[in-house]
MDAnalysis code that builds the backbone (N, CA, C; Angstrom):
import MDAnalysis as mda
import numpy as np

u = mda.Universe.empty(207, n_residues=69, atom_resindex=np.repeat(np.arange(69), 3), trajectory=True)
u.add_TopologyAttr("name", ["N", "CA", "C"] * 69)
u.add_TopologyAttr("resid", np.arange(1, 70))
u.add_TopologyAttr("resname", ["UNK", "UNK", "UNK", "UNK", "UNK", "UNK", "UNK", "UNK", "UNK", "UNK", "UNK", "UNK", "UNK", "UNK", "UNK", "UNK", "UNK", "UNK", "UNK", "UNK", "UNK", "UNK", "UNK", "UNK", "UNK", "UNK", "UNK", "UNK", "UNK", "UNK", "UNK", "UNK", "UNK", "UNK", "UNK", "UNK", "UNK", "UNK", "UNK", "UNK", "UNK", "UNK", "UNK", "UNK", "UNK", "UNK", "UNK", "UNK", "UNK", "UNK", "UNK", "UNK", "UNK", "UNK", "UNK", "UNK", "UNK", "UNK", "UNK", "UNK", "UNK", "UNK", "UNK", "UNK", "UNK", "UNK", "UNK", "UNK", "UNK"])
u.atoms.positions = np.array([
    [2.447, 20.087, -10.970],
    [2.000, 18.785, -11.343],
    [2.364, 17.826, -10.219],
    [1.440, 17.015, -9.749],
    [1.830, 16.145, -8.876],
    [1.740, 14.444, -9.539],
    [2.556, 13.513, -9.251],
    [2.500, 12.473, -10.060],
    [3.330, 11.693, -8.709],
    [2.566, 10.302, -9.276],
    [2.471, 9.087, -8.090],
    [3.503, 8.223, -8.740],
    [4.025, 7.163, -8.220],
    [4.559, 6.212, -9.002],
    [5.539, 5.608, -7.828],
    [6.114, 4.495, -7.997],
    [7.240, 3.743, -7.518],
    [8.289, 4.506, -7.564],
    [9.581, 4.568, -6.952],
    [10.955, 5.188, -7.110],
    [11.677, 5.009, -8.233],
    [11.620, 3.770, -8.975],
    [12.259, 3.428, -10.111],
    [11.705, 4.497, -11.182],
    [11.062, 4.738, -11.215],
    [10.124, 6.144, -12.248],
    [11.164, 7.481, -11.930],
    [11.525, 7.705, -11.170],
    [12.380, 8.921, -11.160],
    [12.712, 9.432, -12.020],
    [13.711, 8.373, -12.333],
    [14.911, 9.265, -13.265],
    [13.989, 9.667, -14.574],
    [12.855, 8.948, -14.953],
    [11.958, 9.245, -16.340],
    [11.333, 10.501, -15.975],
    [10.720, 10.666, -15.121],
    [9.723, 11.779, -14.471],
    [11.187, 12.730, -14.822],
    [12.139, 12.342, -13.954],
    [12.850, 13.667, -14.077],
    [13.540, 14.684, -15.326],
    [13.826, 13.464, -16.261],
    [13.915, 13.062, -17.732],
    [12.886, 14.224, -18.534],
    [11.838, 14.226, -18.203],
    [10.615, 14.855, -19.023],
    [10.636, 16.073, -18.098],
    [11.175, 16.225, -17.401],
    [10.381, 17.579, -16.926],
    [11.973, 18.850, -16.496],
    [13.043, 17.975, -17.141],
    [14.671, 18.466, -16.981],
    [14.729, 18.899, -16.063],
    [14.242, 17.732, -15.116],
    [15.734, 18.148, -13.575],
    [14.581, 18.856, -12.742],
    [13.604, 19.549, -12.971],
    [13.022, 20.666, -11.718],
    [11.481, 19.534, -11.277],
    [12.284, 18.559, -10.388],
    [11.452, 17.519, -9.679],
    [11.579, 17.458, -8.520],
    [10.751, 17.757, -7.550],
    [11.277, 17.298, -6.321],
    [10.532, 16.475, -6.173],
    [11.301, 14.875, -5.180],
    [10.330, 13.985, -4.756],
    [10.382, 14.167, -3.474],
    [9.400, 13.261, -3.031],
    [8.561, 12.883, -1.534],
    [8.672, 11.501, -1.512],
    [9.316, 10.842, -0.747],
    [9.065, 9.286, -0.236],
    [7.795, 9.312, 0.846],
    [6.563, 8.395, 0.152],
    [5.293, 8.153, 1.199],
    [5.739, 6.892, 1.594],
    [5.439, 6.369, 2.672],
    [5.260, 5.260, 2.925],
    [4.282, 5.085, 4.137],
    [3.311, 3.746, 3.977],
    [2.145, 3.916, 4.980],
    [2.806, 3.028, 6.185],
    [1.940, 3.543, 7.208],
    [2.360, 2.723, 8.329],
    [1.807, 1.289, 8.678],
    [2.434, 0.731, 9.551],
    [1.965, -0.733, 9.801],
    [0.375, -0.616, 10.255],
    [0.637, 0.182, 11.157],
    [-0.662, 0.820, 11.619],
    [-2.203, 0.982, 11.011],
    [-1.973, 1.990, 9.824],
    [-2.717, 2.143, 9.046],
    [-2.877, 1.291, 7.980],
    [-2.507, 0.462, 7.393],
    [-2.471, -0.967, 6.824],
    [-4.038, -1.609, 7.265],
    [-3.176, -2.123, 8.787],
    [-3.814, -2.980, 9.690],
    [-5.461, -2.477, 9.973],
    [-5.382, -1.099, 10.065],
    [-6.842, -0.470, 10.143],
    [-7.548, -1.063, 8.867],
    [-6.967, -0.170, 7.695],
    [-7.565, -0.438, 6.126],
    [-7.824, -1.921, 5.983],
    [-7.042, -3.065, 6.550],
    [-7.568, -4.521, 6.288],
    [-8.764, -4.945, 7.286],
    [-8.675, -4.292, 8.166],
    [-9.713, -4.538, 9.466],
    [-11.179, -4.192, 8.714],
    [-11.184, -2.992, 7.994],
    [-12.560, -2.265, 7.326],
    [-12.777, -3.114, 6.327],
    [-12.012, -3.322, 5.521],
    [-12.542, -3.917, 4.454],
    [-12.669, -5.542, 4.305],
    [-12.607, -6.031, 5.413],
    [-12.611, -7.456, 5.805],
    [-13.545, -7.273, 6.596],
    [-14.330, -6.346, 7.344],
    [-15.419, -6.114, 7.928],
    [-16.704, -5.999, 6.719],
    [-16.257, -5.184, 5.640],
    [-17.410, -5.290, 4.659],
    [-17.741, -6.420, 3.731],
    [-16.821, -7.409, 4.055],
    [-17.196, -8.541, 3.066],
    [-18.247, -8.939, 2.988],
    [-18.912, -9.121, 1.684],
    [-20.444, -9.081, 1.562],
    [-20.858, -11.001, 1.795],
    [-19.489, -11.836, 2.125],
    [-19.630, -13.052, 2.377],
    [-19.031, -13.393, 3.574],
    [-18.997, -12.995, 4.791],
    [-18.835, -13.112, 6.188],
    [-18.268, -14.528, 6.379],
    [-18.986, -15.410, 5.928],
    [-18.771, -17.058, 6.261],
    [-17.645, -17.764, 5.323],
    [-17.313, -16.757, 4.334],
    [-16.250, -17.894, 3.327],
    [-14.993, -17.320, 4.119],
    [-14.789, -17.004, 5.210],
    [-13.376, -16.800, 5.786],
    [-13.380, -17.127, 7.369],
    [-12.632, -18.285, 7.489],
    [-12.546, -18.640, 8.648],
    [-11.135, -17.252, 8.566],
    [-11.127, -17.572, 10.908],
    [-10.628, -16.829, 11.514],
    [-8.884, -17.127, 11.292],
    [-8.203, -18.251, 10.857],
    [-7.279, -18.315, 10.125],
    [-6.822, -17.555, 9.236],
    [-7.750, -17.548, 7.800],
    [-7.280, -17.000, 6.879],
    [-7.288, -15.381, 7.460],
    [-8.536, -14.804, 8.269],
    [-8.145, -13.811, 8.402],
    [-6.559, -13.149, 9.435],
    [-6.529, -13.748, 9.767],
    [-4.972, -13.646, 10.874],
    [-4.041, -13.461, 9.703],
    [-3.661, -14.388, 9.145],
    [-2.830, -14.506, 7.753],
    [-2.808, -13.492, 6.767],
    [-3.747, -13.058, 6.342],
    [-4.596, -11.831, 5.754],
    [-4.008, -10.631, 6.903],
    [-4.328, -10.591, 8.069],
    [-3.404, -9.525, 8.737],
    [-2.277, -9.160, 9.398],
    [-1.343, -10.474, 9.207],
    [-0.181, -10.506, 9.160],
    [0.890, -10.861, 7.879],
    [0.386, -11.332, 6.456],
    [1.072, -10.988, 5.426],
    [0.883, -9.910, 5.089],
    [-0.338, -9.615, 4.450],
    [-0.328, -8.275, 3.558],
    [0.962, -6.554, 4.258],
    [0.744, -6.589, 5.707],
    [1.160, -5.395, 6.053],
    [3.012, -5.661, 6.290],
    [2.975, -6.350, 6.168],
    [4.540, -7.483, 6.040],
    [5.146, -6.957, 4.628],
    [4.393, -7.744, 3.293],
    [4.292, -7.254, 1.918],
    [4.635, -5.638, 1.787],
    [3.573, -4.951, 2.391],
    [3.234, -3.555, 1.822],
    [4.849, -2.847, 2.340],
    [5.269, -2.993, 3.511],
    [6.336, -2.603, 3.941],
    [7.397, -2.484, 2.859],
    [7.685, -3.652, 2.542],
    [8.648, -3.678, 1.356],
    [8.439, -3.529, 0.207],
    [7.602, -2.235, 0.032],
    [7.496, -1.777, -0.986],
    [8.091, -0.450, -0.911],
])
């Protein structure tokens, strides 16, 4: 069984399944963030409601955010 979740979920996951859990810490890179906001800020089906501001901001919070998760 494979199952996704935040770290705080552990101890429950581990709870239900008595102890035979191994986890994996994912974490994405700054890198790949920065790609994924680049694409999908490229497909905006409204090009003009985002000045070049908001987008800078847009690619320097979000991958900031995601980190500390």
């Amino acid at each position: 069984m494979f199952v996704t979740g935040r770290p705080h979920i552990e101890p429950e996951v581990e709870k239900w399944l008595s102890g035979r859990v191994t986890a994996m810490r994912i974490t994405p890179r700054r890198h790949d963030i920065i790609n994924y906001l680049h694409t999908r800020l490229g497909e905006d089906t409204r090009p003009g409601a985002m000045d070049s501001s908001l987008k800078k901001d847009i690619l320097k919070k979000i991958p900031e955010d995601v980190s500390e998760m």
